[in-house]
GUMAR-825485 format. One record per atom (N, C-alpha, C): residue in three letters; atom name; x, y, z. Coordinates in steps of 0.2 Angstrom, whole numbers, plus 2048, in hexadecimal, padded with zeros to 3 digits. Example, Ala and Ser with C-alpha at 12.3 -4.5 7.8 and 13.67 -1.06 7.14 Angstrom:
<nodes>
<node type="ALA" atom="N" xx="842" yy="7E4" zz="827"/>
<node type="ALA" atom="CA" xx="83E" yy="7EA" zz="827"/>
<node type="ALA" atom="C" xx="842" yy="7F0" zz="827"/>
<node type="SER" atom="N" xx="840" yy="7F5" zz="823"/>
<node type="SER" atom="CA" xx="844" yy="7FB" zz="824"/>
<node type="SER" atom="C" xx="840" yy="800" zz="827"/>
</nodes>
This chain:
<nodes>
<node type="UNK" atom="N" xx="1AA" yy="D09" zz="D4A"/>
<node type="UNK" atom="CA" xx="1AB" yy="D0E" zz="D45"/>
<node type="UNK" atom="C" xx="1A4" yy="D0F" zz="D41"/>
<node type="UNK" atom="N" xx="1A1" yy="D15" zz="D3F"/>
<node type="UNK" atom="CA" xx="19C" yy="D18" zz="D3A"/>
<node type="UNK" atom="C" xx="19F" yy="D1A" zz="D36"/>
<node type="UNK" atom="N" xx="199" yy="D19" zz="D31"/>
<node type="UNK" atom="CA" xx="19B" yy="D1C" zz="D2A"/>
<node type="UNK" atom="C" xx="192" yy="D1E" zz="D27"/>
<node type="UNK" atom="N" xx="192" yy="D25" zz="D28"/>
<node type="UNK" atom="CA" xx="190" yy="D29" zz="D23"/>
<node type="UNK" atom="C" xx="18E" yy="D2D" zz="D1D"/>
<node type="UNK" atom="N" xx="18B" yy="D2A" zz="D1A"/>
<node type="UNK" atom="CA" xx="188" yy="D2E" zz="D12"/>
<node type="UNK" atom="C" xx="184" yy="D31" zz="D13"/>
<node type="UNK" atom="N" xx="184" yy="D35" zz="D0F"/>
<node type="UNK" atom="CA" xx="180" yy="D3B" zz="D0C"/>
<node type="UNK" atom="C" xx="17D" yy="D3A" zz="D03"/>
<node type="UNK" atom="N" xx="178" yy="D38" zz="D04"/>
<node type="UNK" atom="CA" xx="177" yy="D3A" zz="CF9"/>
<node type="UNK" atom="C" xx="173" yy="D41" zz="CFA"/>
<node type="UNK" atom="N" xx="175" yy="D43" zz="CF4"/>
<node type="UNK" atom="CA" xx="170" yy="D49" zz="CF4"/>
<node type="UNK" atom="C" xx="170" yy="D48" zz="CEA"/>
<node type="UNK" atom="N" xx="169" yy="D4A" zz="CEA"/>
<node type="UNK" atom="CA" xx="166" yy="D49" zz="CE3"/>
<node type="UNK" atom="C" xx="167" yy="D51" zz="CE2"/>
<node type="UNK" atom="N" xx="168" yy="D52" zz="CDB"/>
<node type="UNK" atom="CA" xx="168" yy="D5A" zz="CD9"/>
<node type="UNK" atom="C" xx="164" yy="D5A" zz="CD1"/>
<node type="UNK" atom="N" xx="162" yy="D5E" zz="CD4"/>
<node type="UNK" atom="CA" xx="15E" yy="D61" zz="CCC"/>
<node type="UNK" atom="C" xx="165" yy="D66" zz="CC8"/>
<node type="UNK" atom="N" xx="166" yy="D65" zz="CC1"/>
<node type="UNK" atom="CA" xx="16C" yy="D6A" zz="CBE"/>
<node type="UNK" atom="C" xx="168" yy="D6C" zz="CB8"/>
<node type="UNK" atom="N" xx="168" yy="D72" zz="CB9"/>
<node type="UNK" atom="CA" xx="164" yy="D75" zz="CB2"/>
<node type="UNK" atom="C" xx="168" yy="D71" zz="CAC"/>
<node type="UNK" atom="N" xx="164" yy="D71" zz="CA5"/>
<node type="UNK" atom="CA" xx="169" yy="D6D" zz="CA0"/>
<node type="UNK" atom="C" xx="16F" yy="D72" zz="CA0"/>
<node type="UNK" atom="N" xx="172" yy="D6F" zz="C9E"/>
<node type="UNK" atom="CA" xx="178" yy="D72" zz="C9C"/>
<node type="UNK" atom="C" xx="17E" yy="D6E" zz="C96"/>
<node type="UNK" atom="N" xx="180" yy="D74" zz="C92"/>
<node type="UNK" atom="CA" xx="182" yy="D71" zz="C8A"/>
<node type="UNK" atom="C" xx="185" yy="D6E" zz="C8B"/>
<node type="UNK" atom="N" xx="18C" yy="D6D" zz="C8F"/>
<node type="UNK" atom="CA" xx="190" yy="D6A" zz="C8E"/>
<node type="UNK" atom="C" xx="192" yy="D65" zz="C95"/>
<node type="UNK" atom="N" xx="196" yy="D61" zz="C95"/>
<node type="UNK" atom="CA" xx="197" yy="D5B" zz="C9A"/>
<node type="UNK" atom="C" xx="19B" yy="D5F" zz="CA0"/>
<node type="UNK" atom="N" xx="1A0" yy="D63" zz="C9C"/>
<node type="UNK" atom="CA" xx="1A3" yy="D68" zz="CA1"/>
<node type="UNK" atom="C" xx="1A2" yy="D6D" zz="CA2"/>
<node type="UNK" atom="N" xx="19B" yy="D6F" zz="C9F"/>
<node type="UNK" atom="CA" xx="196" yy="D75" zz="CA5"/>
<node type="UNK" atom="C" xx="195" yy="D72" zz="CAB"/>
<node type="UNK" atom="N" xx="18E" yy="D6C" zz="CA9"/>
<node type="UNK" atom="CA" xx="18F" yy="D6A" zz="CAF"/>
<node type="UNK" atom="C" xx="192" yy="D69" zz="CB3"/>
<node type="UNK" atom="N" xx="197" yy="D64" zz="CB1"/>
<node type="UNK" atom="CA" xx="19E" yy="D63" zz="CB8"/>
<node type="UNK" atom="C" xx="1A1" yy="D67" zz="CBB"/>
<node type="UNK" atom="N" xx="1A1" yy="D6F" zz="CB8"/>
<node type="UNK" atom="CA" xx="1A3" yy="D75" zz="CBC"/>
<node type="UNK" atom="C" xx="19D" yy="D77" zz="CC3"/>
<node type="UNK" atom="N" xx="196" yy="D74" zz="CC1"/>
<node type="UNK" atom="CA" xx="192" yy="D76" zz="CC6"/>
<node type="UNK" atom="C" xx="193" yy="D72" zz="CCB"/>
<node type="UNK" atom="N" xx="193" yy="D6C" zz="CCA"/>
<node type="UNK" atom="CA" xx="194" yy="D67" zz="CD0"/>
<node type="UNK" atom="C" xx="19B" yy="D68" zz="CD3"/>
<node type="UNK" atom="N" xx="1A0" yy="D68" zz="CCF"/>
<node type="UNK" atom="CA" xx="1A6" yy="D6A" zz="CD1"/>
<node type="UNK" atom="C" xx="1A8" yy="D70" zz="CD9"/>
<node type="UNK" atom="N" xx="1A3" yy="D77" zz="CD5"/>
<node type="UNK" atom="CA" xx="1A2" yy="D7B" zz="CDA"/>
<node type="UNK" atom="C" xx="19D" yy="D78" zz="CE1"/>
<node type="UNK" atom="N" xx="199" yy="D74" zz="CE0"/>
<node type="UNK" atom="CA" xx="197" yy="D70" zz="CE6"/>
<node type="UNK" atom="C" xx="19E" yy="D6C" zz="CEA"/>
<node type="UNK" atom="N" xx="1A0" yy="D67" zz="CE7"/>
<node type="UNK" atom="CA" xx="1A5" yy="D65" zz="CEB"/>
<node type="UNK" atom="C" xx="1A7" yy="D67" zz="CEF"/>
<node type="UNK" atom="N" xx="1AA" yy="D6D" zz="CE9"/>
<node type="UNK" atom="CA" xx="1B2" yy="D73" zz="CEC"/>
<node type="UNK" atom="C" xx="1B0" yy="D75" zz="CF3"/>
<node type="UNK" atom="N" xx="1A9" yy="D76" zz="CF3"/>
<node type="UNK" atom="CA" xx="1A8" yy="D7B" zz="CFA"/>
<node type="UNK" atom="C" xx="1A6" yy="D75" zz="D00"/>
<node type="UNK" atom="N" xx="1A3" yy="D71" zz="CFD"/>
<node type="UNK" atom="CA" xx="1A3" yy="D6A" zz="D03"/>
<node type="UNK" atom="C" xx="1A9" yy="D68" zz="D06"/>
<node type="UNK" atom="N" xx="1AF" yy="D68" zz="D03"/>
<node type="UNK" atom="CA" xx="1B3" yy="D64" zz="D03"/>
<node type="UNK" atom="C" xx="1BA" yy="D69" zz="D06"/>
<node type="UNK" atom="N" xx="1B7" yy="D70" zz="D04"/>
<node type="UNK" atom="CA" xx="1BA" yy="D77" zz="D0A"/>
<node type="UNK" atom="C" xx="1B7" yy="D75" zz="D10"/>
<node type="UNK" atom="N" xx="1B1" yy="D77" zz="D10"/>
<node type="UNK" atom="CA" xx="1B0" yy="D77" zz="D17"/>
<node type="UNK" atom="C" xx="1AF" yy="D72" zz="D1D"/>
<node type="UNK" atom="N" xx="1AF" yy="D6D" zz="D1A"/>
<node type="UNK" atom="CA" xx="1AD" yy="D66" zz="D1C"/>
<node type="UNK" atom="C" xx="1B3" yy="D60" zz="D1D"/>
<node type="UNK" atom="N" xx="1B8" yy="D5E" zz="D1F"/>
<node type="UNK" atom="CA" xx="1BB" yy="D5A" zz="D1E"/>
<node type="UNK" atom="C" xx="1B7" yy="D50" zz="D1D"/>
<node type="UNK" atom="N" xx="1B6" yy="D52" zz="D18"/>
<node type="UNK" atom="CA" xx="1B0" yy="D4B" zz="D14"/>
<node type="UNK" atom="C" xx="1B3" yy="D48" zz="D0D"/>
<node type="UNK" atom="N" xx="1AF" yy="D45" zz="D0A"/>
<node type="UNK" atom="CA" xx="1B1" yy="D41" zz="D05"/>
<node type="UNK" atom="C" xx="1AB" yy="D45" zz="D00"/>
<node type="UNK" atom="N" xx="1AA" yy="D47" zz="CFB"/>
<node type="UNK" atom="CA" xx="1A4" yy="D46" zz="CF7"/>
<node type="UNK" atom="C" xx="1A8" yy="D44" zz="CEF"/>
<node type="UNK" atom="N" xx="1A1" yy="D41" zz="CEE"/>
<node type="UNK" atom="CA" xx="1A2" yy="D40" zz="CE6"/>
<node type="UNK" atom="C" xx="19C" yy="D3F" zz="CE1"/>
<node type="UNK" atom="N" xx="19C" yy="D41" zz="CDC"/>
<node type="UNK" atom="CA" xx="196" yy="D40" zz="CD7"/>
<node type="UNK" atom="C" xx="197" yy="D37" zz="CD5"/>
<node type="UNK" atom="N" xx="190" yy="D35" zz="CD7"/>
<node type="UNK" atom="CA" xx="191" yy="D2F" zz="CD8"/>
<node type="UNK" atom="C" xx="189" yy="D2C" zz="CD0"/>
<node type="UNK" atom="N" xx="187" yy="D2E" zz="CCD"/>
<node type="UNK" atom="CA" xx="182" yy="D2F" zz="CC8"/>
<node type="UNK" atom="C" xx="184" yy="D31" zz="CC3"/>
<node type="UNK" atom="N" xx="181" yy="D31" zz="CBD"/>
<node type="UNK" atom="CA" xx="183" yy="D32" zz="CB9"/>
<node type="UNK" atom="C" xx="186" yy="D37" zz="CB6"/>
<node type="UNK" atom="N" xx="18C" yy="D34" zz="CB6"/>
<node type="UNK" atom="CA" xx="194" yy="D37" zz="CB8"/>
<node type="UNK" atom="C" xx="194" yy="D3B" zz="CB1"/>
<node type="UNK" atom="N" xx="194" yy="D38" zz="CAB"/>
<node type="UNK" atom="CA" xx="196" yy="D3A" zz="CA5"/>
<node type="UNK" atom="C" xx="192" yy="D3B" zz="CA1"/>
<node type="UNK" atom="N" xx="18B" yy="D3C" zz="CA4"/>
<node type="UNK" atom="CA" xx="187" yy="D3E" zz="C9F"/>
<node type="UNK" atom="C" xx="184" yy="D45" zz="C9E"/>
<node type="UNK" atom="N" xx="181" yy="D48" zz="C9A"/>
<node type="UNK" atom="CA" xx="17E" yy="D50" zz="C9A"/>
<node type="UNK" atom="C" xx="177" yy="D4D" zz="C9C"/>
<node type="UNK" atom="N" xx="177" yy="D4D" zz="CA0"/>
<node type="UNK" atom="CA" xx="16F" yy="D4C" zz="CA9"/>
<node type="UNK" atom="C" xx="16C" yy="D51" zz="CAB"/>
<node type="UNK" atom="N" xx="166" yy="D54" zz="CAB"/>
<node type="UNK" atom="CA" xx="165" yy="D58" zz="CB1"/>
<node type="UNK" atom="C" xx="164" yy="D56" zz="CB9"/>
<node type="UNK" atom="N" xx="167" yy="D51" zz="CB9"/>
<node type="UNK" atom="CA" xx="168" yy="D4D" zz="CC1"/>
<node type="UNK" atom="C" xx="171" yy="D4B" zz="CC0"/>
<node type="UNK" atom="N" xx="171" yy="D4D" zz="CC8"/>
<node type="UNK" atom="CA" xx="176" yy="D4A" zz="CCC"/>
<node type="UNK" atom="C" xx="175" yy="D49" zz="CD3"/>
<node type="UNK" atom="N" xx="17A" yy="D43" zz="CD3"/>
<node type="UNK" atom="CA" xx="17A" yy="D3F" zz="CDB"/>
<node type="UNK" atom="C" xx="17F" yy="D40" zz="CDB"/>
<node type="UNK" atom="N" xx="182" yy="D44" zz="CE2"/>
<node type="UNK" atom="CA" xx="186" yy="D45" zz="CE6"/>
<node type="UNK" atom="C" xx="186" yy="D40" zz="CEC"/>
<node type="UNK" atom="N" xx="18C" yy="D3F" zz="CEF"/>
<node type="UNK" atom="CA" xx="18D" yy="D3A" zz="CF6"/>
<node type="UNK" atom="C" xx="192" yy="D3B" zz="CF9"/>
<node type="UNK" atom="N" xx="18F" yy="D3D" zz="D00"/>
<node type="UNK" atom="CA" xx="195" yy="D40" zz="D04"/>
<node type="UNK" atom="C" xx="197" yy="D3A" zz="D0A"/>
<node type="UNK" atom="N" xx="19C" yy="D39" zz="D0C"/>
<node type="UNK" atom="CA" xx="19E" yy="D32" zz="D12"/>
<node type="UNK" atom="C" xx="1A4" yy="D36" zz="D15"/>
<node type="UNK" atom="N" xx="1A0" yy="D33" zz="D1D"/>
<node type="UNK" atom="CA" xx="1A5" yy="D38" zz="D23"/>
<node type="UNK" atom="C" xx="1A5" yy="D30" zz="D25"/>
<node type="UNK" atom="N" xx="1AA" yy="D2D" zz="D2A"/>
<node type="UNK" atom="CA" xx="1AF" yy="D29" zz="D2D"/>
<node type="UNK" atom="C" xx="1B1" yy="D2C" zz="D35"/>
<node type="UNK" atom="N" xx="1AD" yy="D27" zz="D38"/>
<node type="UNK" atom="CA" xx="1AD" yy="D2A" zz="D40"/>
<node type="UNK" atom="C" xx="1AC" yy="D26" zz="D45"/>
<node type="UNK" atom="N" xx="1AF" yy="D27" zz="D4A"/>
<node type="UNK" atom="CA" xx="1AD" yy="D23" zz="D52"/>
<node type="UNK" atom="C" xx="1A7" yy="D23" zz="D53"/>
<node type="UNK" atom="N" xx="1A2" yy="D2B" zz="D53"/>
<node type="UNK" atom="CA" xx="19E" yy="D2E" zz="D57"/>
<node type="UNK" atom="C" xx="197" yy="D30" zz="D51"/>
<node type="UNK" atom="N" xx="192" yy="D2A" zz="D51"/>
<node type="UNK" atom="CA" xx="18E" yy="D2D" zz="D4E"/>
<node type="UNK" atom="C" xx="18B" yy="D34" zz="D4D"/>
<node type="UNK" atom="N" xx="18B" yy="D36" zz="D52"/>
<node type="UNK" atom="CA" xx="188" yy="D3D" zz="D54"/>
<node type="UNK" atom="C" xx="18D" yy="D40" zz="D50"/>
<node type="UNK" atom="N" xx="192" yy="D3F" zz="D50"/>
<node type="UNK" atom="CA" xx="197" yy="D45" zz="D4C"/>
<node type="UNK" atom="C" xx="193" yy="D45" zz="D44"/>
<node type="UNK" atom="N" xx="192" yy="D3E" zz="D44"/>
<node type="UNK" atom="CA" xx="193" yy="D3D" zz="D3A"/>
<node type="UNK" atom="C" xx="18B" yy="D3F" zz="D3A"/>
<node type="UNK" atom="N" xx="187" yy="D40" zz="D3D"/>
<node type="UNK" atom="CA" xx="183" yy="D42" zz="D3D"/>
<node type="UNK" atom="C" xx="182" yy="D4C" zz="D3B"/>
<node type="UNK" atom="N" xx="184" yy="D4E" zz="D40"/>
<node type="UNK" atom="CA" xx="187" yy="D54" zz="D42"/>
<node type="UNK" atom="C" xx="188" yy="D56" zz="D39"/>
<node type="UNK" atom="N" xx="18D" yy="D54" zz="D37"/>
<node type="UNK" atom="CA" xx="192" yy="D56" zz="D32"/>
<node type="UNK" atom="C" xx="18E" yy="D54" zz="D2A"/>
<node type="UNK" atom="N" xx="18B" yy="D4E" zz="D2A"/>
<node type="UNK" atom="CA" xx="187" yy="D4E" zz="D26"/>
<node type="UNK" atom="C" xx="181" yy="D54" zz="D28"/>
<node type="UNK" atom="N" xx="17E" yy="D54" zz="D2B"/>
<node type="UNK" atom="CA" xx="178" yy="D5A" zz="D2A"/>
<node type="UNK" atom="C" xx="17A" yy="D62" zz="D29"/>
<node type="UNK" atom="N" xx="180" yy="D64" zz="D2B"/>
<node type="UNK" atom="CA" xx="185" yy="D67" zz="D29"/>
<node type="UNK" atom="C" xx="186" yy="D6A" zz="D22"/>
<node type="UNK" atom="N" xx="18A" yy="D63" zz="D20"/>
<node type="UNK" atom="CA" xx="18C" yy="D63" zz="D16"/>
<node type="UNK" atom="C" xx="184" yy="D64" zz="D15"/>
<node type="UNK" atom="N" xx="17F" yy="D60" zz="D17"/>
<node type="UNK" atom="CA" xx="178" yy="D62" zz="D14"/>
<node type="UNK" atom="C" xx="177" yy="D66" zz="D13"/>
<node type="UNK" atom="N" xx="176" yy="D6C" zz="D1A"/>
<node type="UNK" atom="CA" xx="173" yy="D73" zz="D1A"/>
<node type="UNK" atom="C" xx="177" yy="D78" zz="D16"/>
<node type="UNK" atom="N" xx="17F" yy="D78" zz="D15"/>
<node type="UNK" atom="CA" xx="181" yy="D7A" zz="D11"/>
<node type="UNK" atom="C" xx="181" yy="D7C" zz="D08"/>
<node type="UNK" atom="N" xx="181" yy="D73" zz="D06"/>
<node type="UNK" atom="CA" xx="17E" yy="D74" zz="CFE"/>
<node type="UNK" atom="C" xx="176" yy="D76" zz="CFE"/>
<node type="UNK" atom="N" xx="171" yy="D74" zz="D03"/>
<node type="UNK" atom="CA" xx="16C" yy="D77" zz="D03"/>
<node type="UNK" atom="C" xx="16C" yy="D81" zz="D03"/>
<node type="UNK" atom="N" xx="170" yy="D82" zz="D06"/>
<node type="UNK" atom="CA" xx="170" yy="D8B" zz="D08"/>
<node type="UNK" atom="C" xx="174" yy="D8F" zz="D01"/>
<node type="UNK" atom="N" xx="176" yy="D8A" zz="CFD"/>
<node type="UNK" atom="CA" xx="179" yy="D8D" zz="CF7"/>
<node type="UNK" atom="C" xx="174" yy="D8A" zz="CF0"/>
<node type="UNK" atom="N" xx="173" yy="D84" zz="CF2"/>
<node type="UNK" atom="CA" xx="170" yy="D82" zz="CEC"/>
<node type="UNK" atom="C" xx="166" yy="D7F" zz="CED"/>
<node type="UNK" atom="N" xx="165" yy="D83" zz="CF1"/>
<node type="UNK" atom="CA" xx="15D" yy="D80" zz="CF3"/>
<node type="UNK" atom="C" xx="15A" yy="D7D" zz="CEC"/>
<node type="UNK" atom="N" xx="15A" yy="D84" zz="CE8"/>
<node type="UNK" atom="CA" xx="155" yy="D7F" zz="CE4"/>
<node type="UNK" atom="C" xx="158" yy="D79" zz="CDE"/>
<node type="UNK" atom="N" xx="15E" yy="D76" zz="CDF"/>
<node type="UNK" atom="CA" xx="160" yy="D72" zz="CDC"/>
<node type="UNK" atom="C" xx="160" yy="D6B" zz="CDF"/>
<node type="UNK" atom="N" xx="15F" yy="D6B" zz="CE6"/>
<node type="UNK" atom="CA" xx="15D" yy="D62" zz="CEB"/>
<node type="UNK" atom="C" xx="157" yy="D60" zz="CE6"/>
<node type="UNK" atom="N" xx="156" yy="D5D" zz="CE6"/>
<node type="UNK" atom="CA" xx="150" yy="D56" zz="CE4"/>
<node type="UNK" atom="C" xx="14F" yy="D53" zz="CEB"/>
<node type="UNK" atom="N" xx="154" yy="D4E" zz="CED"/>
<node type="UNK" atom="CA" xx="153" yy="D4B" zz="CF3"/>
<node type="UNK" atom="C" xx="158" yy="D4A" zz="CF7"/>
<node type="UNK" atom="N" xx="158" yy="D46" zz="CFC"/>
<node type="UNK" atom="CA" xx="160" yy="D46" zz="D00"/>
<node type="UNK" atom="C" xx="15F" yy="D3F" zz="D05"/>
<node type="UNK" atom="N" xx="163" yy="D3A" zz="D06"/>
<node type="UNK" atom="CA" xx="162" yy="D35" zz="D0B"/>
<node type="UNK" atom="C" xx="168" yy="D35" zz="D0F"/>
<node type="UNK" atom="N" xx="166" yy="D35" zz="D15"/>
<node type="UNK" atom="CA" xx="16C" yy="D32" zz="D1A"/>
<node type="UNK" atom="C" xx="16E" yy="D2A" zz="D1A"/>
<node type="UNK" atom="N" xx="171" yy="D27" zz="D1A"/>
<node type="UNK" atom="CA" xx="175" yy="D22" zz="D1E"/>
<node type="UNK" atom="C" xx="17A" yy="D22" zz="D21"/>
<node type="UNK" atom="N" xx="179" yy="D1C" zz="D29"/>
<node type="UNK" atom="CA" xx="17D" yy="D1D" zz="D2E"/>
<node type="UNK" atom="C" xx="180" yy="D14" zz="D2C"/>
<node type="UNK" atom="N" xx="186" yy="D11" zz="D2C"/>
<node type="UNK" atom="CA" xx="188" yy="D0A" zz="D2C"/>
<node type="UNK" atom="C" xx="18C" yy="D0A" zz="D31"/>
<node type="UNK" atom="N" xx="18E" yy="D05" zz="D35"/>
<node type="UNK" atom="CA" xx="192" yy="D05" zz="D3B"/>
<node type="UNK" atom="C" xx="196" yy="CFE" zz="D3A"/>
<node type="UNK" atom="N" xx="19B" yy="D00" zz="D3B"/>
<node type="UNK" atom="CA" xx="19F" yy="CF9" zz="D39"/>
<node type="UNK" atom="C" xx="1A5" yy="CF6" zz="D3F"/>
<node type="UNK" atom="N" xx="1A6" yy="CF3" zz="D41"/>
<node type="UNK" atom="CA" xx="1AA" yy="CEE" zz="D47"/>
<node type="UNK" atom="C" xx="1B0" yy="CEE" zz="D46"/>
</nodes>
């Protein structure tokens, strides 16, 4: 079995309140987690007014190529919607027995 992650660092303009915020990320999720059948979650500084957030997506597979596939997939799409808010982004692949 594989299991991979996805983090994706985001730039967020400031914004007033905690629940601005949350509404922008939120809209991220919403559309990963429609078109993608994946896990993600704000995994960083969850509760603070940040202009950073870490996002982390995990797909669960036989076939690495798939989870491969699917992560760069979820990538290209928050990248196609939100380019200029990426920072940076890291893949990991774990294989477990």
């Amino acid at each position: 079995m594989f299991i991979g992650i996805l983090t994706i660092d985001l730039s967020i303009p400031y914004r007033e309140t905690i629940k601005e915020r949350r509404n922008v990320l939120r809209s991220i999720k919403d559309m990963v987690r429609k078109k993608f059948n994946v896990s993600i979650a704000e995994v960083d500084n969850e509760e603070e007014i940040s202009p950073r957030a870490r996002l982390a997506v995990t797909v669960v597979s036989n076939d690495s190529g798939y989870l491969q596939s699917v992560l760069a997939n979820v990538y290209n799409l928050v990248e196609s919607f939100h380019p200029d808010k990426i920072v940076s982004y890291q893949t990991d692949f774990l294989m477990h027995e």
